[in-house]
Backbone as ProteinMPNN parsed JSONL, in Angstrom:
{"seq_chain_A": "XXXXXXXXXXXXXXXXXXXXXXXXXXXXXXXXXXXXXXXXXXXXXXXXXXXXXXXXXXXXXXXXXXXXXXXXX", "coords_chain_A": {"N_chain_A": [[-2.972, 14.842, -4.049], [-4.642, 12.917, -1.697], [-2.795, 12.267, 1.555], [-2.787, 9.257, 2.578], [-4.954, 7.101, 5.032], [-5.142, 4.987, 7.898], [-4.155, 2.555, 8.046], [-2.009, -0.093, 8.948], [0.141, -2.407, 10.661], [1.246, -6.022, 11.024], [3.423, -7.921, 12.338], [4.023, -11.178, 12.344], [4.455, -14.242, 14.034], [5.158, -16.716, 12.168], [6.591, -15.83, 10.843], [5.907, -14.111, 8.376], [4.024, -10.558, 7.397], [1.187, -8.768, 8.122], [-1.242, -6.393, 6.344], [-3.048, -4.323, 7.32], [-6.278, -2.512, 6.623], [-7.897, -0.156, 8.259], [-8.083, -2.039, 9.844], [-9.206, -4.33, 8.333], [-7.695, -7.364, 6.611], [-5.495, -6.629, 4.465], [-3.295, -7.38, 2.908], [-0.671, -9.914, 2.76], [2.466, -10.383, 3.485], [5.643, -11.73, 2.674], [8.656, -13.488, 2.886], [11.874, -12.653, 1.411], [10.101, -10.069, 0.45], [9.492, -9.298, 2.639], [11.193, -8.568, 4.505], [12.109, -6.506, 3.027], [9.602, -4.801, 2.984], [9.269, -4.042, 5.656], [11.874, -2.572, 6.23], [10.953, -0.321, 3.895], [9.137, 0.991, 5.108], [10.356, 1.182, 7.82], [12.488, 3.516, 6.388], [10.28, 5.186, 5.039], [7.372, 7.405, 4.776], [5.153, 5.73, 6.63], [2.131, 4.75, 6.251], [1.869, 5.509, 3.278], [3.449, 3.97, 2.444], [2.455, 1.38, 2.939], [-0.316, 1.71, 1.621], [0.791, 1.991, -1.228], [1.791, -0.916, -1.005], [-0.34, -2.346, -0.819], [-1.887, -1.237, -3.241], [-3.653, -0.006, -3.098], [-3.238, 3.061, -3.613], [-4.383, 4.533, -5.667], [-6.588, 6.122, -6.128], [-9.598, 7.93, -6.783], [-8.518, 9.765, -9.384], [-8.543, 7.892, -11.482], [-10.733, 7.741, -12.773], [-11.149, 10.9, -14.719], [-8.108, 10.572, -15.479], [-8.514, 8.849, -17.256], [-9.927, 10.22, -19.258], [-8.683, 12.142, -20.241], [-7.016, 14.105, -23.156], [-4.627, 12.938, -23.646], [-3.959, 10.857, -23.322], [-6.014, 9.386, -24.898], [-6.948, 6.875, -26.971]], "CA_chain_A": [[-3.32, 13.515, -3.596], [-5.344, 13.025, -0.321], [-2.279, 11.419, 1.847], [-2.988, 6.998, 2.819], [-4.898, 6.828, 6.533], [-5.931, 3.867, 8.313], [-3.061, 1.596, 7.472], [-1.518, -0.936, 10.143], [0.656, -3.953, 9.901], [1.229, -6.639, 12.342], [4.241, -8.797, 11.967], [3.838, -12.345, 12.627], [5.378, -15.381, 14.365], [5.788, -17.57, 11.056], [7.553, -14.753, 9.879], [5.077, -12.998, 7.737], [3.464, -9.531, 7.748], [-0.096, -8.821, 7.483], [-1.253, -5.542, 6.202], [-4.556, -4.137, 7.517], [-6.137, -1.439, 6.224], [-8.845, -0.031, 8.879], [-8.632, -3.117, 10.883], [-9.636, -5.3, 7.626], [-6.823, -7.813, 6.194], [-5.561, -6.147, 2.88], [-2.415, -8.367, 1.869], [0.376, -10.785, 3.64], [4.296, -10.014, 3.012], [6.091, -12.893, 3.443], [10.306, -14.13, 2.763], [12.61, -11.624, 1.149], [9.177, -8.979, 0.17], [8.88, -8.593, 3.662], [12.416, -7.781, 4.559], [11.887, -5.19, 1.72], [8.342, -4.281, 2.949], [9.986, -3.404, 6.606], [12.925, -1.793, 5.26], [10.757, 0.682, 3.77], [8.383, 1.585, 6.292], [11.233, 2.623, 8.395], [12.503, 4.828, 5.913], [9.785, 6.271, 4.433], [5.966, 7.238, 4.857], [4.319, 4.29, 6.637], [0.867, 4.922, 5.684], [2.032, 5.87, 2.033], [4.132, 2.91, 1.714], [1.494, 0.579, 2.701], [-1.168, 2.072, 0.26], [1.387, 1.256, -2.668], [2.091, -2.426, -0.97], [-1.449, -3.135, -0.784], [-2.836, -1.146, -3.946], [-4.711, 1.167, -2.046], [-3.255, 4.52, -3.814], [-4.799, 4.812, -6.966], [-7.677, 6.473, -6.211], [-10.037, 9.093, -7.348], [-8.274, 10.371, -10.379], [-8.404, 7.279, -12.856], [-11.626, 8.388, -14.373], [-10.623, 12.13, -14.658], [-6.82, 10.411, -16.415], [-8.538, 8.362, -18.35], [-10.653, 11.129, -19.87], [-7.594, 13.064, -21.181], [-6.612, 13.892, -24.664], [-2.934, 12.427, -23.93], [-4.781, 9.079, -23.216], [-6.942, 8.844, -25.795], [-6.436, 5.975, -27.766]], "C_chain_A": [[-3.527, 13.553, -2.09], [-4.104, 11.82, 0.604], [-3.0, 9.958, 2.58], [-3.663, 7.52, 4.159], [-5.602, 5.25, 6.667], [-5.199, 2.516, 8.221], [-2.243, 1.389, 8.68], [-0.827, -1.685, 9.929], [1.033, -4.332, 11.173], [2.402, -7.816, 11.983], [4.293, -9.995, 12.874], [4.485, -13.437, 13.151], [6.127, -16.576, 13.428], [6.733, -16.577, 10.153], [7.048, -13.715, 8.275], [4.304, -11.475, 8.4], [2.412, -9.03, 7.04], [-0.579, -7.348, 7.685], [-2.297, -4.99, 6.339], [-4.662, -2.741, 6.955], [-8.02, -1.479, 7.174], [-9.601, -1.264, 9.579], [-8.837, -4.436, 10.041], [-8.416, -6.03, 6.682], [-6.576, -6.954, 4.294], [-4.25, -6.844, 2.416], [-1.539, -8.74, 3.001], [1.675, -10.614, 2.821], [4.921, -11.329, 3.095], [7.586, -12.966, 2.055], [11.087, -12.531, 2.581], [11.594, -10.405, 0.547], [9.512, -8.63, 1.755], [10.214, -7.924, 4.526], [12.274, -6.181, 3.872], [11.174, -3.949, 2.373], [9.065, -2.9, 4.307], [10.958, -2.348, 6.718], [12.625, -0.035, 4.709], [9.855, 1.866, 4.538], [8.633, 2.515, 7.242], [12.01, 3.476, 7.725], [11.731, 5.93, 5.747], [8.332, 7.172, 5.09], [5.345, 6.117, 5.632], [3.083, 4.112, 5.981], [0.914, 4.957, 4.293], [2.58, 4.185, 1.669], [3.189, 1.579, 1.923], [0.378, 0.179, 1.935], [-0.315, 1.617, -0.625], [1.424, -0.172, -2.423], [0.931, -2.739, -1.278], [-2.255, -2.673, -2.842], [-3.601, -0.091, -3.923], [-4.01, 2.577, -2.613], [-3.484, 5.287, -5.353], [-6.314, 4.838, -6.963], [-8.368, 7.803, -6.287], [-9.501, 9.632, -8.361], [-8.152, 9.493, -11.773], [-9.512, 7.515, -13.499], [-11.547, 9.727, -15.309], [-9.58, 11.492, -15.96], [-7.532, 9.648, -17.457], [-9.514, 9.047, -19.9], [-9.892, 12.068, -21.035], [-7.223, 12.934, -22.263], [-5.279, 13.589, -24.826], [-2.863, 11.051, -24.108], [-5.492, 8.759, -23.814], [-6.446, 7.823, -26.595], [-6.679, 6.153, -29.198]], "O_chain_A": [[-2.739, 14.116, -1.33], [-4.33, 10.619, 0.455], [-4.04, 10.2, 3.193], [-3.03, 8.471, 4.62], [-6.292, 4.604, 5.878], [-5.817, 1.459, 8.349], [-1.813, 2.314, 9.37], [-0.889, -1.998, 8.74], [1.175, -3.61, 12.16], [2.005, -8.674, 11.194], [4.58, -9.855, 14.063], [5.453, -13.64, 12.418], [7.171, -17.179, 13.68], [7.347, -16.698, 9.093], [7.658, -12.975, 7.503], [4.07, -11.31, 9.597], [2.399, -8.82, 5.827], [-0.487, -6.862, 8.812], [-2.888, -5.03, 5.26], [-3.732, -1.952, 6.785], [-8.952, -2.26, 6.982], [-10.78, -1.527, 9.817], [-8.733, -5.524, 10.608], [-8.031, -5.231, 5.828], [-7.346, -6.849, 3.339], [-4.204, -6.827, 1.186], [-1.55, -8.104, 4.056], [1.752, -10.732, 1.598], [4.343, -12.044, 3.914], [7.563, -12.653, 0.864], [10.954, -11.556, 3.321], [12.3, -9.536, 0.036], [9.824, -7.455, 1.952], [10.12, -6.846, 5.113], [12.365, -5.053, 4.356], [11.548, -2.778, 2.451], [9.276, -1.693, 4.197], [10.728, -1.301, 7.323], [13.315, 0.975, 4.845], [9.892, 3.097, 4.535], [8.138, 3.583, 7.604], [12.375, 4.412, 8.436], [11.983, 7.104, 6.017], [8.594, 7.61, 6.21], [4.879, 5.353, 4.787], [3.023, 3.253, 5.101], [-0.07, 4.396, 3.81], [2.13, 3.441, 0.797], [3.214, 0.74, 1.023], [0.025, -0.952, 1.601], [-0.688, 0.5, -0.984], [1.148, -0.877, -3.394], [0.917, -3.575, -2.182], [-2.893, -3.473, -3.526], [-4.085, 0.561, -4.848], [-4.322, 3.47, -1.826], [-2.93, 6.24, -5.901], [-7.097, 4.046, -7.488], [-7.76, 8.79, -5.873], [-10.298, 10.553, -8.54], [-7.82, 9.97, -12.858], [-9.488, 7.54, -14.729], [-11.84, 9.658, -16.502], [-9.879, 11.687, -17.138], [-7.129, 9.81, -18.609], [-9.69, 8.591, -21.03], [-10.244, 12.509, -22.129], [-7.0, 11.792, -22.665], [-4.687, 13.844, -25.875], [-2.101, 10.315, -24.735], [-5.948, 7.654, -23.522], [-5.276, 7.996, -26.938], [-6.226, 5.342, -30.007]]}, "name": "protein", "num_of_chains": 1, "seq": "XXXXXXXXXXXXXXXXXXXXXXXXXXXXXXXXXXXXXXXXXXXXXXXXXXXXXXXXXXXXXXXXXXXXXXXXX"}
């Protein structure tokens, strides 16, 4: 997996946090998520953990998985 780039966040005066991805809004955190969101950021990955908040890391291999004979329906 090609690791997350381009991933920013800007935490806000109403007390939300807005999650850019290459400058362009990709989702808003807000009450006890964004405690959470923060939380993990400074543990983990930032870039990684923002791709999962937003969505953003499920890419390039779902046509490939969904091709497989484990997934066949």
């Amino acid at each position: 997996m090609t690791p997350a780039r381009g991933f920013t966040y800007e935490e806000r005066g109403d007390g939300s946090v807005v999650i850019l991805h290459h400058g362009r809004m990709a989702t808003v955190v807000r009450g006890n998520r964004k405690a959470q969101f923060v939380r993990e950021v400074a543990d983990g990955d930032p870039q990684l953990v923002m791709a999962r908040w937003t969505g953003n890391y499920r890419r390039g291999n779902e046509r490939t998985a969904r091709r497989h004979p484990r997934n066949a329906h």
